[in-house]
N, C-alpha and C positions, 0 to 999 in steps of 0.2 A: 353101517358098514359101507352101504354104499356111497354116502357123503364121503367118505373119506378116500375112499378107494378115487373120486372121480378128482379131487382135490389134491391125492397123490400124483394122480395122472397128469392134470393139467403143471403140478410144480415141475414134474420132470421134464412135459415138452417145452416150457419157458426156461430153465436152467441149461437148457442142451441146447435154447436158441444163444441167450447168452455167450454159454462158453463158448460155442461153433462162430461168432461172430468174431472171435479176436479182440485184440488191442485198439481200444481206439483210435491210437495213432495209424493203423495199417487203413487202408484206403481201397477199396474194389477196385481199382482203375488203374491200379500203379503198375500196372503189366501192359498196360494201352497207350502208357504218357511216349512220345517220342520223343529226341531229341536230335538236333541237327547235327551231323556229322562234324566234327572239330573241322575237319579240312575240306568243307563241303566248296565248292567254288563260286565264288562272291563274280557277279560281272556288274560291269557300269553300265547305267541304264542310259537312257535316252535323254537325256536334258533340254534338247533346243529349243527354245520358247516359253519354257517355263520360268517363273520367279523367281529370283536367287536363294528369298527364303526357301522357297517348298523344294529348290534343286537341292541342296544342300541337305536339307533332313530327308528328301529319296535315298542320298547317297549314302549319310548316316543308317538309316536303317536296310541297306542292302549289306553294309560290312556289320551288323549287330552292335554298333556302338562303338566299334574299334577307334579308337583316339585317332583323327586326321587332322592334317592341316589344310586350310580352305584359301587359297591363292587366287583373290579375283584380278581379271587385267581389264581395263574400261580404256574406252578410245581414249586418246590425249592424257593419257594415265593418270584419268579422271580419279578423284579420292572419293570409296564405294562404304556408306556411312549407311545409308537405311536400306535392308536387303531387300525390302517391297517394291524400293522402286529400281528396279532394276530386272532387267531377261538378261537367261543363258542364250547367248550363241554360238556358245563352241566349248570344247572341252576338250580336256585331258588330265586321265587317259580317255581315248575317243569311246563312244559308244559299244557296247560289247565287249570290249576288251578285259580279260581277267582281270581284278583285283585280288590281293594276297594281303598278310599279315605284313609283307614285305611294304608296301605300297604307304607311302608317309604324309603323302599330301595329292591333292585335288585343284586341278587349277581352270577355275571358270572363265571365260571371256562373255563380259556382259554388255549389253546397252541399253537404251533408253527404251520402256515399251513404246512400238511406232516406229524405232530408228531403222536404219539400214545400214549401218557403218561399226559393224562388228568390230572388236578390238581384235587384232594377230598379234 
């Protein structure tokens, strides 16, 4: 009797962990996850001196991937083909400045690393 009794005992407290556990698919944490405000405000970060590639994928991942266009100007409206070799030296919109859903393109002025002869 007692075998059974303790064999009862322990199926009910494993049955009651079961059912109290839920749906597999439910998740402990799903009341923790946050998500960034749809209209949270995007600013443009600081670019000067950095690579054209890495400026560019800052800029991508401060708008979460929003589709831009990327506008570089190189002194003597040089043609801007491998983005390694190349520094921001200027931007717009300038540093700080809000970005929106509204905002359609990014426009870099770059040079040569070393140069001093910014494109305007």
């Amino acid at each position: 009797m007692k075998k059974m009794l303790v064999a009862t005992a322990a199926f009910a407290v494993m049955a009651g962990s079961v059912a109290g556990a839920g749906p597999a698919w439910a998740h402990a944490d799903d009341g923790l996850i946050q998500y960034k405000e749809p209209n949270a405000e995007w600013v443009m970060p600081d670019l000067k001196d950095e690579v054209l590639f890495t400026a560019e994928a800052d800029v991508e991942a401060v708008v979460d991937q929003m589709p831009l266009t990327f506008k570089t100007v190189a002194v003597n409206h040089e043609a801007v083909y491998n983005l390694e070799d190349w520094v921001v030296c200027g931007e717009s919109p300038s540093k700080g400045k809000a970005l929106s859903a509204k905002t359609k393109s990014v426009t870099l002025m770059v040079e040569r690393p070393g140069a001093d002869n910014c494109a305007t």
